[in-house]
C-alpha positions in Angstrom: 7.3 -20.8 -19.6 11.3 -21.5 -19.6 12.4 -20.6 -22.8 15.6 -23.0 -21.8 12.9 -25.1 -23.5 15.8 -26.0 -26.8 18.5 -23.9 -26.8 20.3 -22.9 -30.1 23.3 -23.2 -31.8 23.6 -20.7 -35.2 25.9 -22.1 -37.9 27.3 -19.5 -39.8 29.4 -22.0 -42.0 26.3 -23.2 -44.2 23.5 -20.2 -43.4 25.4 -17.5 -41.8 22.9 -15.3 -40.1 19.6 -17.4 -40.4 20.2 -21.5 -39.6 19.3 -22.9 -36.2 20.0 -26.1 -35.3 19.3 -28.2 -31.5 22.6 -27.9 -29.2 23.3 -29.9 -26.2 19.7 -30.2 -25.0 18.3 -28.8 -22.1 19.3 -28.7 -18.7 20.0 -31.4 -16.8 16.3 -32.0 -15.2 15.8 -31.8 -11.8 13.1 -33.2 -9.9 10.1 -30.4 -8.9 9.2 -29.3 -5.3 6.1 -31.1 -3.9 3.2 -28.9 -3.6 2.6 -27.3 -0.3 -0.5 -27.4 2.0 -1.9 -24.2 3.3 -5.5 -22.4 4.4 -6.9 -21.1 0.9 -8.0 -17.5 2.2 -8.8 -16.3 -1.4 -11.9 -17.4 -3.3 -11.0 -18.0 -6.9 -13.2 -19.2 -9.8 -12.9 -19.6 -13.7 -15.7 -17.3 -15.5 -14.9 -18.7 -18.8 -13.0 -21.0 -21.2 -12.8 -21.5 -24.7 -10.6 -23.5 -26.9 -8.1 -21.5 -29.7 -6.2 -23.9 -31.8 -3.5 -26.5 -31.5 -1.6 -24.2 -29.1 2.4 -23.6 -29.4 3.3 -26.5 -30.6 7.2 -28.0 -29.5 9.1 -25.9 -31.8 10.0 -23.1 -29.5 7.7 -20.5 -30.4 6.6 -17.7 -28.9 2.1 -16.9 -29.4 1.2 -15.3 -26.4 -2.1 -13.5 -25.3 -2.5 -9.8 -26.5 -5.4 -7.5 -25.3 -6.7 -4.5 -26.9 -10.1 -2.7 -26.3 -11.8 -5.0 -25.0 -10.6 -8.5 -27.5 -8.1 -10.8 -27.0 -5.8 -11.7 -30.0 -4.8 -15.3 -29.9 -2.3 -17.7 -32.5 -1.5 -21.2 -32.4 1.6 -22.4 -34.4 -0.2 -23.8 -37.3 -1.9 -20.8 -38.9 -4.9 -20.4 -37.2 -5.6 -16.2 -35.3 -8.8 -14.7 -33.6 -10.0 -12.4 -32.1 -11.9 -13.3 -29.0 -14.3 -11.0 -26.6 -12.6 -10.6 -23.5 -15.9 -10.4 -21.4 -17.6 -13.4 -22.8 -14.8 -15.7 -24.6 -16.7 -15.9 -27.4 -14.9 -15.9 -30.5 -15.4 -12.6 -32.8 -13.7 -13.9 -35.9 -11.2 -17.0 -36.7 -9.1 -16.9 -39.8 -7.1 -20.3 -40.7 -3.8 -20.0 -43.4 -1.4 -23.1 -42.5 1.1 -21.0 -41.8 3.6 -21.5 -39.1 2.9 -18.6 -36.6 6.1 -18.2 -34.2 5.9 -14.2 -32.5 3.2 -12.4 -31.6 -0.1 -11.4 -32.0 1.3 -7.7 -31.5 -1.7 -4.9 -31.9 -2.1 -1.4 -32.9 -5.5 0.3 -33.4 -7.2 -1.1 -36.2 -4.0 -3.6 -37.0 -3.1 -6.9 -35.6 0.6 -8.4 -36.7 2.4 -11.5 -35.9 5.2 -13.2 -37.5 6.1 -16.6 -38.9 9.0 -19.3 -38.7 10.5 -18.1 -42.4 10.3 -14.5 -41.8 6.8 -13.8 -42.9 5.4 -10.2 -40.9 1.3 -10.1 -41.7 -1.4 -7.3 -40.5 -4.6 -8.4 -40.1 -7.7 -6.0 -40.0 -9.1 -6.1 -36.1 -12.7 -5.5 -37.1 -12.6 -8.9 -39.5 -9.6 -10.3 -39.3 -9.2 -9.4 -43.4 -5.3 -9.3 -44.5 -3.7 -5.6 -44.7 0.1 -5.9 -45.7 2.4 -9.1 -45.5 6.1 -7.8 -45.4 8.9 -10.3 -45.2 12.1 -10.0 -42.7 15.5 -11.7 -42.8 14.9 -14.2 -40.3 12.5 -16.3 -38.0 10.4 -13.7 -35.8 10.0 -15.0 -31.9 8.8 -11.7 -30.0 5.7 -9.6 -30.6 6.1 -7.3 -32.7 5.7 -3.7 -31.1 4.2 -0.4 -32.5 4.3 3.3 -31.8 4.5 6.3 -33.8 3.0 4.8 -37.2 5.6 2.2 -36.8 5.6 -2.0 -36.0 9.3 -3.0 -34.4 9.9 -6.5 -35.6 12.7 -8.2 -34.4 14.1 -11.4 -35.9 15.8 -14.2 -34.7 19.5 -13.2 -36.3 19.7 -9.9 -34.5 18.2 -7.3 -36.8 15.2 -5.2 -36.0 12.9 -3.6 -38.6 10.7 -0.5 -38.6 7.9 -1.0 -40.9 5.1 1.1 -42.0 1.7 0.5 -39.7 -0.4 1.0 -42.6 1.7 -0.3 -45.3 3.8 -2.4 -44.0 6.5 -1.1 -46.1 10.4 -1.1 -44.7 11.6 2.7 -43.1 14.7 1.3 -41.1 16.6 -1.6 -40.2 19.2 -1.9 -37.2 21.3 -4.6 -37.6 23.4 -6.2 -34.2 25.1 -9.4 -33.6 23.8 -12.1 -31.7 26.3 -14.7 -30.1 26.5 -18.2 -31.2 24.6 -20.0 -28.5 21.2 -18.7 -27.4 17.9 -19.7 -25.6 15.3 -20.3 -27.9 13.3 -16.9 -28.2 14.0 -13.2 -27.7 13.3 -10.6 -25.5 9.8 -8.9 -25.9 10.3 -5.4 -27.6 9.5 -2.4 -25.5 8.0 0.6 -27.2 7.6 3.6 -25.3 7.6 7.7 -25.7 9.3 7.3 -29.1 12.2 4.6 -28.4 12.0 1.0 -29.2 14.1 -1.0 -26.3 15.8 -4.1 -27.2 17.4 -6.9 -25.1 19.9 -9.0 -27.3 21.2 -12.5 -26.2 24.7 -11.3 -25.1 23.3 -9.2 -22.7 23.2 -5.8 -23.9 20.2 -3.2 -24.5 19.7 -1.1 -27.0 17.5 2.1 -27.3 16.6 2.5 -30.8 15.0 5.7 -32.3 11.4 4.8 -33.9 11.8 7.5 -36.4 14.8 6.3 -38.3 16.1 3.2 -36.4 19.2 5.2 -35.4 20.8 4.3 -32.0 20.1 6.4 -29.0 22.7 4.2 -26.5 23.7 0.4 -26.0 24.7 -1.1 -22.7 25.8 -3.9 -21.3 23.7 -5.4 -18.4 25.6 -8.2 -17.5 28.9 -9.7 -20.1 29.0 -13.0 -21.7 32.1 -14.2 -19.8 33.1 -17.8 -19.2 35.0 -21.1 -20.0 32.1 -22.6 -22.3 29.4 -21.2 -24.7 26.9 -22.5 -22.2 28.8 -20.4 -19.3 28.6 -17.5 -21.4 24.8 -17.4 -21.6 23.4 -13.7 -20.6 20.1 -13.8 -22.5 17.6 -10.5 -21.7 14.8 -12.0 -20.3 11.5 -12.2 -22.1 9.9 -9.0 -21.0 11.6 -5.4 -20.3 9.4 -2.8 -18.1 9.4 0.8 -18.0 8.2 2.4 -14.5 8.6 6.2 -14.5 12.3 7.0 -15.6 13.7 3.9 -15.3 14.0 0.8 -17.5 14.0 -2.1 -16.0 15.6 -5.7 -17.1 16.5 -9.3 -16.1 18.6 -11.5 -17.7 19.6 -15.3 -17.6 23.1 -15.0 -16.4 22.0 -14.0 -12.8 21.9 -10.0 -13.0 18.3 -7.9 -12.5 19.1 -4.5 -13.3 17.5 -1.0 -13.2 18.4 1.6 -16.4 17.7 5.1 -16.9 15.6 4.8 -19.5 17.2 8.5 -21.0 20.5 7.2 -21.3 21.5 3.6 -20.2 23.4 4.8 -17.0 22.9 2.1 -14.3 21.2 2.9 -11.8 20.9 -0.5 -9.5 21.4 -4.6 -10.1 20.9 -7.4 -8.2 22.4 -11.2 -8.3 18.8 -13.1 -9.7 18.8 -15.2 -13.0 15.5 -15.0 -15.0 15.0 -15.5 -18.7 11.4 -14.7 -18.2 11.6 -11.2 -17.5 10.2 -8.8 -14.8 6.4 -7.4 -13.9 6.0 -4.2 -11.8 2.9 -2.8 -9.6 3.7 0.6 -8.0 6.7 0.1 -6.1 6.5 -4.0 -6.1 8.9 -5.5 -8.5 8.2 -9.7 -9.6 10.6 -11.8 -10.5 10.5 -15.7 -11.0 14.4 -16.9 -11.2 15.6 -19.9 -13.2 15.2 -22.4 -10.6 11.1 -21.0 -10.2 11.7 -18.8 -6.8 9.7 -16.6 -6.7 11.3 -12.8 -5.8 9.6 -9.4 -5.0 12.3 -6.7 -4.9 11.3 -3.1 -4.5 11.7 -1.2 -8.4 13.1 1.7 -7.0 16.4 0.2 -5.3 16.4 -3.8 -5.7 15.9 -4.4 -2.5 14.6 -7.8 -1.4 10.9 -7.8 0.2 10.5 -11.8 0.5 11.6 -14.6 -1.4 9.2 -17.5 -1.9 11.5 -21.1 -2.5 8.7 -23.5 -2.1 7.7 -23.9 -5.5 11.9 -24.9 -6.7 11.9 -26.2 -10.4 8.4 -26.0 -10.9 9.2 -24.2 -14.4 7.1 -20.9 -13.2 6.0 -18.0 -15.5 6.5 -14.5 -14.8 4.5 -13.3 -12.1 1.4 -11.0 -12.6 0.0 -8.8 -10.2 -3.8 -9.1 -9.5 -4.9 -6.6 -6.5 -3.1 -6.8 -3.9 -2.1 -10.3 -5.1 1.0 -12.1 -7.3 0.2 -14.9 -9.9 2.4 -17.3 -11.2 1.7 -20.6 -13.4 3.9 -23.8 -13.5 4.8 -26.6 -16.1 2.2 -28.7 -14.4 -0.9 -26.1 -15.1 -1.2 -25.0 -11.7 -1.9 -21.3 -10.8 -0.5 -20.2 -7.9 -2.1 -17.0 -5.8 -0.2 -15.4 -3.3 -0.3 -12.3 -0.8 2.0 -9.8 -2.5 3.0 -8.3 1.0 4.0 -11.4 2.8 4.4 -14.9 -0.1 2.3 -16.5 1.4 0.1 -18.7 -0.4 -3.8 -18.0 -0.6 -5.0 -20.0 -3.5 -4.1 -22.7 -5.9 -6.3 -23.8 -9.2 -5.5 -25.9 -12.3 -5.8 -25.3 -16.1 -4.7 -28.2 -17.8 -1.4 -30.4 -17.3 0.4 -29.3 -20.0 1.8 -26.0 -18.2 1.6 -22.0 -20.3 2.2 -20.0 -23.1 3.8 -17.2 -20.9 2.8 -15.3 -18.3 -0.8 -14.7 -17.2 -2.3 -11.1 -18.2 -4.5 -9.2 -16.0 -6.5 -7.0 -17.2 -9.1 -5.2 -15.2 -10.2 -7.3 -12.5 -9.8 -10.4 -14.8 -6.5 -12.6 -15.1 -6.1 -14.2 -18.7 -4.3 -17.7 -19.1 -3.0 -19.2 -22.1 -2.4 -22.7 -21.9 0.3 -25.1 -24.0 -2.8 -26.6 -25.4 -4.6 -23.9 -26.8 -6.9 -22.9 -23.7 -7.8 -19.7 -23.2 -9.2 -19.5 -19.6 -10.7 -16.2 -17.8 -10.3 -15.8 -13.7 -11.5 -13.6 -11.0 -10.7 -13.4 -7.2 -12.0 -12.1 -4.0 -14.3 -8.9 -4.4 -13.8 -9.1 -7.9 -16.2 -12.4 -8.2 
C-alpha cells in the first residue's frame, strides 16, 4: 500500500516537533491499467481466513502482519491485538483496549510491542497477551518497532528514535534527527541487525545507530531533497530497508534504489526507480514495485535490470514478495498477482477483498500471509506446496 495515501505537513509554529496536519492531498489520480489475460500455469488456493478487527482505518497508519514461531501478531487501528496460529488461523488470544494502534505489532521472544497515535509504546506478554511495560515517546509511532540485543528501536513520527529496555520498557537512549517539513504519511521500517539499528529518514538520508547507546555509527545521503517546491523535494526512504550479506540495501521516493555497505555507508551502486514501498530480496533477485506500480527485478549485487513488468501501471501495488521460484504483489483493488520470477510473466491471479492491503504480503514457509484493509487475514499456497 502507497503511503502517498495523505501526505503531511508539520507546523512547527503551534506544535513544533509533534502536529500534523493534511497538505495538498494526494496525487493527482490516474486511471489504473486494465487487467491482462493470460494462461494461469500456477495452481493457487486459500487454506484459510479469518477476520481480525476493523483493519487500518483511513488515518494513515501503519499495523502490518508480524510472524514469530509459529503465530501471527495482528492490530487494527481501534485497539484491538492477537495473536493468531499461523497453521490453522485460529485465534490464540484477542485483547481489546480502544486504543488507537498506528505502528507495529513488532516481536521479540516472549514480548509483543506496538505503538499508538499519541506516543503510547506497549509490550504485551506472547503466551496471553497480558500487559508487560507501557512506555511513552515524543511523538506518533508509524513503523514497527524493532529489537535486538535486550533493546526495542521505536521510532516516532518527529524524527527521534528511542532504545528501550525489552523487559522493562524503560528509556537507555534517544537519537534525535530532523525531519523536513513535508513528508509521506509513515516511516521507514527499522532495520535491526548484528548490533546496529538502520534508519531511513524522510529527507533521504540513513543512519546506522549503535543499539548499545544510540550513538551514531555513520549517516548518508541516498538521494538529496533538491527542488523548486516542497512537493519536488520529496526523498522519503521507502517503507522497508534489506540487509543481504554486506550490503544494505534502500529505495526511496525520489527515484533513487541504492545499495550501502552496511559497515560504513560507502555507496556501492544506485539506480533511477522511485518506490516508497521499499525493497524484497531472494538470493541474488532484487523486487521492486515503483510509484507508478511497475513492477522491477534488478540483481542485488549490481542494480542491474532483469525484466521490468509495466502492465499492471497505477494499480497501487505492494512490495513484492518472493514465494519459490515466484514474485507476489497485491493491488488497491485486492488482487494478488503471481508471477515467474525469471521471466514477469504472469501465472496466476486471485482476489481478497476490494478494498486493497495493509502492506506487503509475508511468506513464510511455503505459505504467503495477506492482510487486507478490512481486517482479513487470509493464508495461500501454490504449486507443490498445495
Amino acid at each position: 500500500m502507497k503511503r502517498i495515501l495523505a501526505i503531511m505537513l508539520l507546523v512547527t509554529l503551534f506544535a513544533p516537533g509533534c502536529s500534523w496536519v493534511k497538505s495538498w492531498g494526494e496525487e493527482e489520480p490516474t486511471d489504473p491499467a486494465e487487467l491482462v489475460d493470460f494462461d494461469e500455469t500456477l495452481d493457487v488456493k486459500k487454506i484459510w481466513a479469518t477476520g481480525v478487527g476493523d483493519g487500518s482505518g483511513k488515518k494513515g497508519v501503519n499495523l502490518a502482519i508480524a510472524y514469530d514461531s509459529g503465530s501471527i501478531y495482528i492490530a487494527d487501528h481501534k485497539g484491538s491485538l492477537m495473536a493468531i496460529d499461523s497453521a490453522t488461523g485460529n485465534k490464540k488470544w484477542d485483547i481489546k483496549l480502544k486504543l488507537p494502534f498506528s505502528g507495529g505489532p513488532g516481536v521479540s521472544g516472549s514480548v509483543v510491542v506496538i505503538g499508538t497515535l499519541d506516543g503510547q509504546v506497549l509490550a504485551f506478554n506472547t503466551s496471553d497477551g497480558s500487559l508487560e511495560w507501557n512506555a511513552q515517546v515524543s511523538s506518533e509511532v508509524l513503523s514497527a518497532p524493532a529489537a535486538g540485543d535486550d533493546i526495542f528501536v521505536v521510532r516516532s513520527i518527529d524524527g527521534r528514535v528511542f532504545g528501550l529496555n525489552v523487559r522493562t520498557g524503560n528509556r537507555e537512549w534517544i537519537y534525535d534527527h530532523s525531519v523536513p517539513l513535508l513528508t509521506l504519511r509513515g516511516n521507514s521500517e527499522l532495520l535491526v541487525r548484528a548490533g546496529i539499528a538502520y534508519v531511513g529518514y524522510d529527507g533521504g538520508s540513513v543512519v546506522a545507530l549503535r543499539l548499545d547507546d544510540g550513538s551514531l555509527i555513520w549517516e548518508q545521503t541516498i538521494v538529496s531533497p533538491d527542488g523548486r517546491t516542497e512537493l519536488e523535494r520529496l526523498a522519503d526512504v521507502g517503507s522497508q530497508m534489506v540487509i543481504v550479506a554486506s550490503d544494505l540495501i534502500v529505495s526511496s521516493y525520489k527515484k533513487r534504489v541504492t545499495s550501502l555497505a552496511a559497515d560504513s555507508g560507502r555507496l556501492l551502486w544506485f539506480k533511477d526507480i522511485s518506490s516508497d514501498s521499499g525493497v524484497q530480496v531472494d538470493r541474488v533477485n532484487l523486487g521492486v514495485s515503483d510509484k507508478d506500480s511497475h513492477l522491477w527485478m534488478l540483481d542485488r549485487r549490481n542494480g542491474s535490470t532483469s525484466w521490468k513488468q509495466d502492465k499492471m501501471a497505477y494499480r497501487g501495488l505492494t512490495r513484492p514478495a518472493f514465494y519459490g521460484s515466484y514474485v507476489v504483489v497485491g493491488d488497491a483493488e485486492g488482487y494478488l498477482h503471481w508471477l515467474d520470477s525469471e521471466s514477469g510473466n504472469f501465472v496466476a491471479r486471485v482476489r481478497e477483498g476490494k478494498k486493497g492491503f495493509a502492506g506487503a504480503p509475508l511468506t513464510v514457509g511455503t505459505t504467503l500471509y495477506v492482510l487486507t484493509n478490512k481486517g482479513t487475514l487470509a493464508a495461500y499456497r501454490a504449486g507443490a506446496a498445495l
